[in-house]
Each structure stands twice: as C-alpha cells, then as structure tokens.
N, C-alpha and C positions, 0 to 999 in steps of 0.2 A: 259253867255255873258254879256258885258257890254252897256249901254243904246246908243244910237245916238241923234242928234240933232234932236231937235220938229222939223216937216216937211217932215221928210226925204224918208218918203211914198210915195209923189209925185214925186220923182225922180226913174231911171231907176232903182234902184237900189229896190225899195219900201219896204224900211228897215222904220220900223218904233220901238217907244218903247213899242206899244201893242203887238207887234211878241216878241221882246224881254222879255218881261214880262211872257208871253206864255211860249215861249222856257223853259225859267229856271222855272218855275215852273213844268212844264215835267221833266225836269233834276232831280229836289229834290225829287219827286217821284221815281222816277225811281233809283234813288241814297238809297234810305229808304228803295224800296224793296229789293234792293239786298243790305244792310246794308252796303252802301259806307257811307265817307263822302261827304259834298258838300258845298264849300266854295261862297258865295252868291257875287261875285265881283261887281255886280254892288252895294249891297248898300253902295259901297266906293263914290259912285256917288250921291249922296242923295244930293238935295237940301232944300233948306230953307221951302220949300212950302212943302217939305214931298215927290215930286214926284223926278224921277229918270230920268234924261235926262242928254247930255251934253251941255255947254255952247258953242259959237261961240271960242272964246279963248281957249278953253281945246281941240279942236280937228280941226286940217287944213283940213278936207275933212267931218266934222260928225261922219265919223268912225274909223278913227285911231286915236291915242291919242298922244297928244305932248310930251315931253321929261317930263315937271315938271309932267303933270299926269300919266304918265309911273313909275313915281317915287312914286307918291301917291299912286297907284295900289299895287306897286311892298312891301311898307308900310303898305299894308291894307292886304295883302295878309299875311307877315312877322309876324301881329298882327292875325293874324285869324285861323294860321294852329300851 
C-alpha cells in the first residue's frame, strides 16, 4: 500500500500511515516466506524528512492519487520490477 495524508486516522475512515507501514511490512514477510517478490510502492513516496506520507496536492481525498502521481507510481513501479 501506498502512504495517506498525515491525519487521516481521525477521519471515518482511520487510515493512517502507521497501519500502512504495518501492512507492508506483513506483506514483505509474508512475500519472503513464500519466496515472492515484493515491490515496496510506497517508497516512491518518500519525502525530504525520510518519512512516507502524501502531500495535500498529490492526493484529492488523502487516498487516491492524482493523475501526475499515478504516473510517478506507475514510473517507480516500471523502475523496480
């Protein structure tokens, strides 16, 4: 999974980027036992500070992604597999 906006726990929704961080790290385990790959999308998301969130501009709701970072994804994804 890819990160969400800082905050986004307090919403109905209570998606935050600690669940997310969570998640994929289950994933890569679980990817390792059974000798998958596991392609790490969010750290196409990586910002300046090191941590993984999205900005207000990269996503119209926190968790979908706009068209140019659909493109950086889809780029980081292109580069990774």
């Amino acid at each position: 999974t890819f990160p969400v906006w800082d905050g986004m726990e307090k919403g109905e929704l209570g998606l935050s980027n600690k669940k997310m961080i969570q998640f994929n790290r289950i994933a890569i385990e679980l990817a390792k036992e059974r000798g998958l790959a596991f392609v790490d999308v969010s750290e196409a998301f990586v910002k300046p500070d090191g941590y993984r969130y999205l900005y207000e501009e990269e996503s119209p709701d926190g968790v979908h992604l706009n068209r140019a970072e659909v493109i950086k994804l889809c780029e980081y994804i292109r580069t990774h597999t």
